[in-house]
C-alpha positions, 0 to 999 in steps of 0.5 A, spaced: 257 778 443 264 777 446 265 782 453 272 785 453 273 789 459 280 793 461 282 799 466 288 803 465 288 807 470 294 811 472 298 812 478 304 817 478 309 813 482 316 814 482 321 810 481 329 809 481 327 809 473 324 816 472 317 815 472 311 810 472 303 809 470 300 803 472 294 800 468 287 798 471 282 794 468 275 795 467 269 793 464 265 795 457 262 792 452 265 792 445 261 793 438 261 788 433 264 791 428 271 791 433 270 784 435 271 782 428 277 787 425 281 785 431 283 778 434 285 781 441 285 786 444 284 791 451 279 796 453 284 801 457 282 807 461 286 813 462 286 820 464 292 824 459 293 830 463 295 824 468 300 822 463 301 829 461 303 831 468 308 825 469 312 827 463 312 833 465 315 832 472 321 829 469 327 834 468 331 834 462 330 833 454 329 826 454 323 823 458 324 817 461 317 814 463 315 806 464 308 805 462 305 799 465 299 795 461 296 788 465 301 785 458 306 789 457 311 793 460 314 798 457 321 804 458 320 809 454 325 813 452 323 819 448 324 826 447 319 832 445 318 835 438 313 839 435 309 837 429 306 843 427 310 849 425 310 855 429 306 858 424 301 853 422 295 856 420 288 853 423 283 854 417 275 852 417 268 853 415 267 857 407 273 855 403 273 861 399 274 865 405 276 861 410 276 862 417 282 863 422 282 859 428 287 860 433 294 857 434 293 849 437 298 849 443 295 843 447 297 838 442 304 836 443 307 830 439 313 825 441 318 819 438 324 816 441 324 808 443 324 802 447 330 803 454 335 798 451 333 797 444 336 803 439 333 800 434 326 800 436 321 806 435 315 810 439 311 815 436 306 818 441 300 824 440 298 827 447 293 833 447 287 835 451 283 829 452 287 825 446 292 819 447 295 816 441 301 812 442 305 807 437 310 802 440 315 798 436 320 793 438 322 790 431 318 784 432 312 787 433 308 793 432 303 796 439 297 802 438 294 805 444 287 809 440 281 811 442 275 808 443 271 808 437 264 811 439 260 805 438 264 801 444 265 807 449 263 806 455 258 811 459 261 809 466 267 814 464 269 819 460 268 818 453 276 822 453 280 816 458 278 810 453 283 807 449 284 800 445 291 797 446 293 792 439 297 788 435 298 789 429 299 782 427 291 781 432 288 787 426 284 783 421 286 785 413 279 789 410 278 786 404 276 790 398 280 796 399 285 798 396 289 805 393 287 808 386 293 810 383 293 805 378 286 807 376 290 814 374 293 811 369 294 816 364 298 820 369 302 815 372 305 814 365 306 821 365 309 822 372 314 816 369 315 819 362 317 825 366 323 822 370 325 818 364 326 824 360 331 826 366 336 820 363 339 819 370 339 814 376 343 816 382 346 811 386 346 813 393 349 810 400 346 811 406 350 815 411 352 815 417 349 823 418 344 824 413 341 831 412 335 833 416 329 835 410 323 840 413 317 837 408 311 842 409 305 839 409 298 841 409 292 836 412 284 838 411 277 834 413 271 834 409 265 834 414 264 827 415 271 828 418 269 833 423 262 829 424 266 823 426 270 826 431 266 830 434 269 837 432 275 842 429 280 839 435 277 832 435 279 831 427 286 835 427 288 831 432 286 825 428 289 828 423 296 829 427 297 824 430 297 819 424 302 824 420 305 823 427 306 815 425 307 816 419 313 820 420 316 813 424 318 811 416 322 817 414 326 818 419 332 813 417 329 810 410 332 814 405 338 818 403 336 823 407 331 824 413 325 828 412 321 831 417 314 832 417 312 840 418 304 841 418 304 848 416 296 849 415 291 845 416 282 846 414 277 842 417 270 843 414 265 845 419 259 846 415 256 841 411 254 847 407 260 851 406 263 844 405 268 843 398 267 836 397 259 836 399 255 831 395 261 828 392 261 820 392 267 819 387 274 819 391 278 821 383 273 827 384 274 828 391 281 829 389 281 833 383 277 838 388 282 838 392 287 840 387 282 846 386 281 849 392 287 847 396 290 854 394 284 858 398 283 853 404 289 853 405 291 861 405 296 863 408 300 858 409 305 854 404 306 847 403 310 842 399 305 837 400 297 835 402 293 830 404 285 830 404 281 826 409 275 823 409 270 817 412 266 817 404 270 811 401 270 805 406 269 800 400 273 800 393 278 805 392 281 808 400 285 813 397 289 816 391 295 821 391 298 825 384 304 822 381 310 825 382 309 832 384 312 834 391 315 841 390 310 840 383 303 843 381 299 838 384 302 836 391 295 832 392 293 825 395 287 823 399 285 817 404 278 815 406 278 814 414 275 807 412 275 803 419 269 804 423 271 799 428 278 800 433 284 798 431 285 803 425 291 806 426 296 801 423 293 801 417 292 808 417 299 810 418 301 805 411 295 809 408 298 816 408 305 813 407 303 809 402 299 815 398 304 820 399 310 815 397 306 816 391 307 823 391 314 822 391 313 817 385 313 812 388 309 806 385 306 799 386 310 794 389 308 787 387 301 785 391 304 780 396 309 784 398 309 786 406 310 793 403 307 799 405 307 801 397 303 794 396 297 796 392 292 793 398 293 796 405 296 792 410 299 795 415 306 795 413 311 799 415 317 797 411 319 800 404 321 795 399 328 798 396 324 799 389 320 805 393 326 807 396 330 808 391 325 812 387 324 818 393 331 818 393 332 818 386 326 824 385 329 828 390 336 828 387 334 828 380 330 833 382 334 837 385 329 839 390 334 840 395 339 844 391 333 848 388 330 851 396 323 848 395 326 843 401 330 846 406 334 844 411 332 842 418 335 849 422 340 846 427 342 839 424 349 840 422 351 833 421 358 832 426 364 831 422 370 827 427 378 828 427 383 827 432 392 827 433 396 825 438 402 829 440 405 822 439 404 815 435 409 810 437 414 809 443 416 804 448 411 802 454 409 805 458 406 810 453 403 817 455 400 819 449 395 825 450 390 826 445 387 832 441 379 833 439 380 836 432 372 835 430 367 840 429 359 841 431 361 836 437 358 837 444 359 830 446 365 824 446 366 817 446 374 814 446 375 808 445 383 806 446 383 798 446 390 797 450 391 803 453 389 806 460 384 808 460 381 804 456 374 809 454 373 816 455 368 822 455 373 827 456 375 832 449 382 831 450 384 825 454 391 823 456 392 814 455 397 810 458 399 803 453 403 798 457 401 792 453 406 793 447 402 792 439 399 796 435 393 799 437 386 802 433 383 809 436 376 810 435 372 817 436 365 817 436 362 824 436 355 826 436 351 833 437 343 834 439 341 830 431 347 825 430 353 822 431 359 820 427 366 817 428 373 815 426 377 809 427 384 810 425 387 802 425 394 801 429 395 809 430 399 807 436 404 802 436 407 800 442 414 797 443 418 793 448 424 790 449 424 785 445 423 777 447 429 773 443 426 766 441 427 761 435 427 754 434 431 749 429 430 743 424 436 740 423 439 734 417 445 730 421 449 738 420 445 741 417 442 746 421 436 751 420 435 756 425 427 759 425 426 765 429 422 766 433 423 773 437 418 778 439 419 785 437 426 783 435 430 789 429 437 785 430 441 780 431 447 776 432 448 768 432 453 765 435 454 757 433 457 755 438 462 752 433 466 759 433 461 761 427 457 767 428 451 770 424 447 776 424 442 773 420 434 773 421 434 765 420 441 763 419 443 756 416 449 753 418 453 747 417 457 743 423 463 738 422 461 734 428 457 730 431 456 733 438 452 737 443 453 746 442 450 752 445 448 757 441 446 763 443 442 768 440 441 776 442 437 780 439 436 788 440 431 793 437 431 800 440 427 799 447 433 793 449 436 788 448 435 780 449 439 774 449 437 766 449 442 760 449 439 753 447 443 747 446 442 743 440 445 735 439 448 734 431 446 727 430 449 725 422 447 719 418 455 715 417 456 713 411 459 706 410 465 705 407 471 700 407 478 697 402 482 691 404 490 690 402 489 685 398 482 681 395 485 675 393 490 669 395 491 662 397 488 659 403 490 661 408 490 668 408 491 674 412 488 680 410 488 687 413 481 692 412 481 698 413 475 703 415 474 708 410 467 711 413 465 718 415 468 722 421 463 721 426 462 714 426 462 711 433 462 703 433 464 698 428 461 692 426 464 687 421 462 680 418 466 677 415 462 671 411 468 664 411 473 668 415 476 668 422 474 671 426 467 672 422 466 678 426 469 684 429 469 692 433 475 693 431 476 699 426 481 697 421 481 688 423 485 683 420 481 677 418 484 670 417 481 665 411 483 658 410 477 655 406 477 657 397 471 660 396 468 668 394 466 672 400 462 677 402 463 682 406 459 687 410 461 693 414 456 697 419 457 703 422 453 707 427 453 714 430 451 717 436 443 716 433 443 713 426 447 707 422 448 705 415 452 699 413 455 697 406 456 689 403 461 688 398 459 682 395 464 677 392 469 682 394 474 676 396 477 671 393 481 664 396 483 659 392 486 652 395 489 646 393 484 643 388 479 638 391 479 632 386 473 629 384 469 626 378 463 621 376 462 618 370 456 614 367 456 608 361 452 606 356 454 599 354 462 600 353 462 607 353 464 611 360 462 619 361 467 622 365 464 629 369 469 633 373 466 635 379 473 638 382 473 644 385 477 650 385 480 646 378 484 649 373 488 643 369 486 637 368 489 629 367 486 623 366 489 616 364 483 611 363 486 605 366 487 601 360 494 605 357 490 612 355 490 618 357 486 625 356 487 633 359 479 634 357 475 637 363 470 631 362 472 626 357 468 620 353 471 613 353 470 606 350 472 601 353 472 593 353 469 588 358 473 588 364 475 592 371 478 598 370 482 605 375 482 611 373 486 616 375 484 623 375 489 629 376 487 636 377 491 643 379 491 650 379 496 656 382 496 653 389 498 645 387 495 639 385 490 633 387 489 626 385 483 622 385 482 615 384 476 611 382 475 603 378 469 602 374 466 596 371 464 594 364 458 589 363 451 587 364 447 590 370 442 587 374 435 591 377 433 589 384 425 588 384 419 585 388 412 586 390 407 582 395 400 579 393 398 584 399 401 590 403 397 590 409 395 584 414 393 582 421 397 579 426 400 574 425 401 577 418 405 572 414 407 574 407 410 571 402 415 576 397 415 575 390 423 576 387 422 580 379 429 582 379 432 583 373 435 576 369 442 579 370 441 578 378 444 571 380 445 572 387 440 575 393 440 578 400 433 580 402 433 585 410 426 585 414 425 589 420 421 587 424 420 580 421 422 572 421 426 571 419 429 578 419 434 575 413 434 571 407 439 569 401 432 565 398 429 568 391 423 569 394 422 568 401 416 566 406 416 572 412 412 571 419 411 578 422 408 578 429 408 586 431 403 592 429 407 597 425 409 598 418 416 595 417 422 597 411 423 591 406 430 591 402 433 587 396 440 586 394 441 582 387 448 582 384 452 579 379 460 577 379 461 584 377 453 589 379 448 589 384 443 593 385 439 594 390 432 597 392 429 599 398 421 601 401 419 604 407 414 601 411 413 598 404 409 592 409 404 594 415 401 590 420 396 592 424 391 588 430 385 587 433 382 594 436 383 596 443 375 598 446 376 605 452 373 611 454 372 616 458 367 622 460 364 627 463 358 629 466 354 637 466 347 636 468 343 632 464 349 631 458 354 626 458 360 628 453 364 621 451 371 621 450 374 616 445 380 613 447 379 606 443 386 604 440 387 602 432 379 603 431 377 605 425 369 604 427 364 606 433 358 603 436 356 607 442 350 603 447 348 609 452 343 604 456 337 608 455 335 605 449 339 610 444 345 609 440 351 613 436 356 611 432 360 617 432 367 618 434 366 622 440 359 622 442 354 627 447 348 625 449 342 628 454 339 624 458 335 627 462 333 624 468 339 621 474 340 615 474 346 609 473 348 607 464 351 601 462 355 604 456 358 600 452 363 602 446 363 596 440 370 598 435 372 595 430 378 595 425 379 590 418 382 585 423 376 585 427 373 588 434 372 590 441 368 591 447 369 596 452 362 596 458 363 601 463 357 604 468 356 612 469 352 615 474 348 621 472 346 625 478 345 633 479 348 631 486 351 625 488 348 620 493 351 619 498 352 614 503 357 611 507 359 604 512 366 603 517 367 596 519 367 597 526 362 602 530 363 601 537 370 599 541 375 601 546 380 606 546 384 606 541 378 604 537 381 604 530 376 605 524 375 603 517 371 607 513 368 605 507 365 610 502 358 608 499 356 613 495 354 612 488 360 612 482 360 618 479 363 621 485 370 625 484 372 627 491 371 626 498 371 630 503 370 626 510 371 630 518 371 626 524 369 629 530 376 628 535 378 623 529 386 622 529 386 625 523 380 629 523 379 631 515 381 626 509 380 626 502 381 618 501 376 615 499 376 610 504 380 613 510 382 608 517 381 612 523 382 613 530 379 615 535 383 615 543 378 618 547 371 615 551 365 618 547 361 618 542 363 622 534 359 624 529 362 623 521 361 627 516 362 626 508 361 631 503 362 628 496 361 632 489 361 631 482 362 634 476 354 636 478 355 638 485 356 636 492 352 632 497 353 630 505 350 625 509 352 626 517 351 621 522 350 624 529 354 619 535 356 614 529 362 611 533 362 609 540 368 609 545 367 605 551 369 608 558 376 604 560 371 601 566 368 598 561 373 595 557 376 590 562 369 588 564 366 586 557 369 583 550 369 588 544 362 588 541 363 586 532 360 588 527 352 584 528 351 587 534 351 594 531 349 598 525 354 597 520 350 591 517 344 595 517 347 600 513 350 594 507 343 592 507 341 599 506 346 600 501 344 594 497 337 596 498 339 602 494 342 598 488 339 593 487 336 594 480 343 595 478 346 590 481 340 585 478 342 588 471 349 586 473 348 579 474 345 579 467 339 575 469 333 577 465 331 578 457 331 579 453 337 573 451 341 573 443 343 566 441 348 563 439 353 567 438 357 568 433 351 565 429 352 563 422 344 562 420 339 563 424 339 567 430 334 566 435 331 572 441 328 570 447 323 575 450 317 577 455 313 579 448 306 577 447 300 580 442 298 585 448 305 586 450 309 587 443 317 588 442 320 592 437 327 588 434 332 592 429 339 589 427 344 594 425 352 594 421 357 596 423 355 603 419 349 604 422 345 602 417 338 598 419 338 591 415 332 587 419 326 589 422 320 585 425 315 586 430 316 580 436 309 577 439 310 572 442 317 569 446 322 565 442 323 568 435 328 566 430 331 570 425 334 568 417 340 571 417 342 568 410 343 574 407 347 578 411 355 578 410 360 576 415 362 581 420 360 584 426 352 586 428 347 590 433 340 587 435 336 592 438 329 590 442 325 594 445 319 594 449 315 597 455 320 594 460 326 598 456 331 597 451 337 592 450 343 592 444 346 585 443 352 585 439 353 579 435 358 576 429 356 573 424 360 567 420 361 563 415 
């Protein structure tokens, strides 16, 4: 079993927030049935005359108090109201002639809400030793109860302990549920009732509903009275759930109604109980539509509940359809939960079985409503049951018949207000008048004015901002408020602000106001045009800059603005010219004929003199004939615009006479090719004459001048041409072959035509360079290609024909490259000339017959490369040694380390070849730094130097520093002792050391070791010498010049010789291979 234990204990303290209670925990066991109907929960302890006390300390119709729980925290604002009526009757005991109990003045009830949150809802019942308190701050629903008797704890009064809960934390009790559906037949009545009305009322909400008294009578059998202990404890029960319930009627309907209990009876003897013996809920309410008469004598009501603790299973409660105000206003709930935690569901039990009464009905299963047909806890109204109380009521007419009456004293406000004036320039004193009725409290709100609220009843506002500018009142009474809002009642004026702005089109302007509180206006265009409109449109003649003003008046003041406006217009370009025509030379004179605001001019005049001018109206020269063009571009003071008149001018000039003519046999055509032409004269040379354009004629065989007149308006031209009729020859040749190697000697073919009797041949760059021969034998001893011409002719036509480097003559292939280094990676750069193949050796036994190779290497060392080229006349060998450091080695040696003054010094770098500078310091050396690669030095002062050189690579550097490595003898010892050379002194010491270091380069060098290729050139046998032996083999491989392999074998034994038969003459590679490394032999084989 689960052990929940909480003290509530009250401390009156005051606060600055009216008063507080603080709450303490205790200890108590909680019975079972608790523990699984709610989730969580406190057991709380409090005192309620404590309470009571508290509440009653603070002044004031509203009562501000915060309850303090271990959990919550809560202000409350609430204020006092009496559930019972002032005459209720208290009734028990025999239902025929009951007992009259005196009036109940302990039990007092209020409702009100959280501090801050004025949609949240408090309902609290406080009564002698009673507490029943519901918070709801619409989000969650809270309940303080008391203690049901199986979890009270006997350490403290039975009256001070009290559960605190969720309503979310209840657990839903299933099986139970309303048995209104059960009354079927009646239902079905009750809606036939309402539908003989034939009338729906739509209503809306107001702002002040009426207040509608509802009477109501609440009875208990005697299980109620058993379970609570006595007359008080089951009214208290009774009221303080009406209490809950009353929370839903508050604002939920057209109308709000009021619970007034007018009677009440509790049966306090089983054997004078109405109900006793009586096991079925549909017969406990018939009962009590039977007797509610008697045991309710004395009082009236339009409305009564029966509570019993019979039904905990099936059905829970059951109410009569319809019959508020009717005959049978009768419903009764089970008070089914034995456990705490049951004042959630039994508010939604009363509200649901009386929203039965007021013809409401089921809303669907699942719904979170409090007509839900199951119970659980809700405390909303679907929009279905609203309407249907609402609809019952005015359909009705329960109000208007008296059978609901007014709640005394909840006349709803009404609201009005004037002012004394409306409208004004600021500032603006306006004094309000209250013009409302059942007001005792206002609310002004004046957005713009000073003050900008009020509470006073006629409040005098001042406005400075002009606008216009709403005023709302909010007024309320002791039940409600109302307000009114009047939209810009106050409209405030102020000297009017002049503005505008413009867009404009070249001249055309249009003027955009932009003025605030402006009535009138005047424009002055600054053009001597004015206008009194709004947003004017004007037009201005010219280009310039204007002021323009604005004034603008209203009946506060007047305002004035200037602005400067630029009128920048698009020009158009137009032009005319004196004459358009004439013979060369001619003036003509062009005159601008473009718009006014025009700045610059730019003329071109394509064939005259000047071609182009600035001038406005230019005069232009024209010596040649021809049609002109002739464009105009003018420019304002932003845009441009320009105009091309083509063919606008046209000279004519003395004709320029020409003609061709082509024959076929004896007949001649003659094309004019004249220009300007407008006449024509032809005399043929042979006593015949034509004046067609382009005539035909037959001559005989012979030598002829034509003669040839053309003219137009401006004179006459003469041409002259002789022409020959007879058989032509056609030059032409050819060579067995166009391209050949130096000495290249070509014989050339003559395949002239037959009619060619002479021949004269040009050759450039050959030997002989001329020849009258047919067909002549020509040497050329240059590369390059070389033109070819043939002239061949008769007494009467030659003809001729030449070809452009029509002979090439090309050389043997020039080997060479250069490269660079990156780490391990050597880039090679051809720059072999007249090669059209390459072979690369790199030294490392790896080959490549690209143009511009790379290659890894991948350790330091020196190469041999070599690169083979060949071209169709042959090839080329280029050999060259590279280093492959990371860092260069570096050495060096001088050729004289010791001496007297001034002792001079050759140094001579020793470093290995891929070194690209050198940076050399030479302590009190004259000089003292160089970057020569071998510098001579001096030294002028006794003493011995150190020497530094520090050389790079493309890789990095490296240095060598030799401490006291020249030596300059003191003066006293020169006299005394000859000069020391070199054997006496280091200088051959590091030669040998460098020698040492490069010996195996030097070996390879020297060319002596295998293995060894001869002969070579070979014609077919080639024999290989080698160090090869059965545990020691060579690999050979011979490639072409492709790098195709054509033989390979395995080398055994020393001498080898190979057939080579089979092999084309040319150039090839022979490649061996074996522990000792790799060597690539290049051989020519012939034939």
């Amino acid at each position: 079993m689960r052990k929940f234990f909480t003290l509530f204990l009250s401390i009156a303290t005051i606060l600055l927030w009216g008063q507080s209670v603080t709450l303490k925990p205790i200890s108590t066991n909680v019975d079972p049935l608790t523990q699984l109907h709610l989730n969580r929960f406190d057991v709380l302890l409090l005192d309620p005359a404590t309470l009571q006390q508290a509440i009653d300390d603070i002044p004031g119709n509203v009562k501000r108090i915060t309850l303090r729980t271990p959990r919550q925290s809560w202000q409350l604002e609430l204020f006092e109201y009496s559930l019972l009526s002032p005459n209720a009757v208290r009734n028990s005991t025999d239902p025929r002639q009951p007992t009259h109990l005196p009036a109940r003045k302990d039990f007092r009830t209020f409702k009100g809400h959280l501090a801050g949150q004025i949609n949240s809802l408090v309902s609290m019942s406080l009564a002698d030793g009673f507490l029943k308190l519901m918070v709801d701050d619409r989000g969650e629903r809270y309940f303080v109860e008391p203690v049901n008797k199986a979890s009270l704890s006997e350490q403290f009064p039975a009256s001070h302990q009290y559960f605190l809960y969720r309503q979310s934390d209840v657990v839903p009790v299933k099986g139970v549920s309303c048995g209104a559906d059960v009354l079927n037949e009646r239902l079905q009545e009750g809606q036939r009732h309402m539908e003989e009305k034939n009338k729906e009322l739509n209503y809306r909400s107001a702002r002040c509903p009426k207040c509608v008294e509802v009477q109501i009578a609440l009875a208990a059998d005697i299980t109620m009275f058993n379970k609570y202990g006595s007359v008080a404890g089951a009214e208290n029960q009774m009221l303080s759930i009406l209490a809950d319930v009353q929370t839903v009627f508050d604002n939920e309907f057209e109308h709000q109604y009021e619970y007034q209990v007018t009677g009440t009876y509790v049966a306090d003897d089983v054997q004078r109980d109405p109900w006793a013996g009586i096991r079925d809920i549909f017969e406990q309410l018939e009962v009590f539509s039977q007797v509610g008469i008697t045991i309710f004598s004395g009082t009236s009501y339009e409305v009564a509940t029966n509570w019993t603790d019979k039904f905990r299973t099936g059905v829970i409660g059951v109410a009569y359809l319809s019959q508020v105000c009717n005959l049978q206003p009768y419903n009764v709930c089970s008070d089914y939960i034995a456990a705490g935690g049951r004042q959630g569901n039994y508010l939604t039990l009363q509200a649901h079985e009386l929203g039965h009464n007021w013809s409401m009905f089921h809303d669907a299963e699942i719904s979170p409503t409090i007509m839900a047909p199951v119970i659980n806890g809700s405390a909303h109204w679907s929009a279905t049951s609203v309407f249907s109380l609402n609809n019952y009521v005015n359909i009705n007419s329960l109000i208007e018949s008296g059978c609901l009456s007014i709640c005394p004293g909840s006349d709803a406000p009404t609201v009005d207000f004037s002012a004394d004036v409306t409208y004004g320039c600021q500032p603006l004193t306006v004094r309000f008048k209250d013009l409302s009725t059942f007001v005792d409290k206002w609310e002004w709100s004046f957005p713009g004015g000073t003050p900008s609220s009020s509470t006073l009843q006629n409040p005098v506002v001042v406005y400075r901002v002009p606008g216009t500018w709403e005023v709302t009142l909010k007024a309320s009474n002791s039940r409600c408020e109302a307000s009114e809002v009047k939209i810009g009642y106050i409209e405030v004026n102020d000297k009017p602000v002049a503005g505008f702005s413009y867009g404009n089109n070249g001249r055309e302007v249009f003027f955009i106001d932009q003025s605030v509180r402006a009535d009138s206006y005047f424009w002055d265009f600054g053009d001597g045009n004015t206008s009194e409109d709004a947003n004017p449109y004007h037009v201005y003649d010219y280009d310039t800059t204007y002021t323009v003003t604005m004034r603008v008046v209203n009946d506060c003041g007047t305002h004035v603005v200037k602005k400067q406006i630029s009128i920048v217009s698009i020009p158009i370009a137009d032009f005319e010219a004196d004459t358009t025509g004439g013979c060369a030379p001619r003036f003509i004179k062009f005159f601008d004929r473009s718009t006014n605001n025009v700045r610059r001019w730019e003329w071109s005049f394509p064939g005259g003199t000047p071609s182009v001018s600035l001038s406005a109206n230019p005069v232009v020269r024209y010596d040649l004939p021809g049609v002109y063009d002739v464009r105009l571009t003018v420019y304002a003071s932003r845009y441009h615009h320009g105009l091309t008149k083509t063919m606008y001018i046209t000279i004519d000039s003395l004709p320029d006479a020409s003609f061709d003519f082509t024959s076929i046999g004896n007949v001649v055509d003659f094309t004019n090719t004249t220009r300007y032409g407008k006449a024509h004269f032809w005399d043929f040379g042979d006593g015949t004459t034509s004046t067609a354009p382009n005539p035909s004629h037959t001559y005989a065989q012979g030598r002829f001048e034509v003669t040839y007149i053309s003219s137009n308006g401006c004179g006459s031209d003469t041409a002259y041409s002789q022409l020959t009729i007879g058989e032509k020859p056609v030059a032409g040749f050819q060579v067995e072959e166009r391209k050949g190697c130096l000495p290249y000697t070509v014989r050339f073919q003559n395949q002239s035509t037959a009619a060619a009797t002479d021949f004269r041949w040009y050759f450039p760059g050959g030997n002989p360079a001329t020849s009258i021969e047919r067909d002549p034998l020509v040497t050329y001893n240059s590369i390059g290609a070389f033109d070819v011409s043939l002239v061949a002719s008769n007494p009467l036509f030659n003809d001729s024909i030449g070809l452009p480097g029509f002979i090439e003559v090309n050389d043997l292939p020039e080997a060479a490259f250069a490269n660079a280094i990156a780490g391990f990676k050597a880039s090679f750069i051809n720059q072999a000339q007249r090669a059209s193949n390459y072979f690369w050796d790199f030294g490392d036994s790896q080959i490549s017959f690209d143009k511009d190779p790379e290659h890894e290497y991948g350790a330091e060392g020196e190469f041999d490369v070599r690169l083979v080229v060949q071209n169709e006349c042959g090839w080329d060998t280029f050999d060259k040694k590279i280093a492959v450091y990371l860092i260069p080695k570096v050495n060096y040696a001088a050729d004289t380390l010791r001496g007297c003054a001034p002792l001079d010094v050759q140094f001579f770098d020793r470093s290995s070849i891929d070194v690209i500078s050198w940076d050399w310091q030479f302590e009190s050396g004259n000089p003292s730094i160089s970057s020569d690669k071998n510098p001579k030095v001096r030294f002028d002062k006794k003493g011995k130097y150190t020497v530094k050189l520090t050389v790079r690579n493309t890789n990095g550097t490296n240095a060598l520093t030799r401490l006291q490595y020249v030596e300059v003898l003191s003066p006293v010892l020169c006299p005394e002792y000859p000069e020391i050379g070199i054997g006496e002194f280091g200088h051959d010491q590091d030669e040998q050391e460098s020698r040492s270091a490069w010996s195996d380069d030097q070996e390879r060098a020297n060319g002596d070791y295998l293995p060894r290729v001869l002969p070579n050139p070979v014609r077919d046998r080639l024999t290989v010498w080698s160090w090869s032996e059965p545990n020691n083999p060579a690999a050979l491989e011979l490639f072409d010049f492709s790098g195709r392999v054509r033989q390979s074998l395995r080398l055994e034994r020393e001498v080898h010789v190979l057939g080579l038969q089979d092999l084309e003459p040319g150039n090839y590679f022979v490649r061996v291979t074996s522990k000792l490394g790799t060597s690539v032999h290049k051989i020519a084989v012939v034939r």
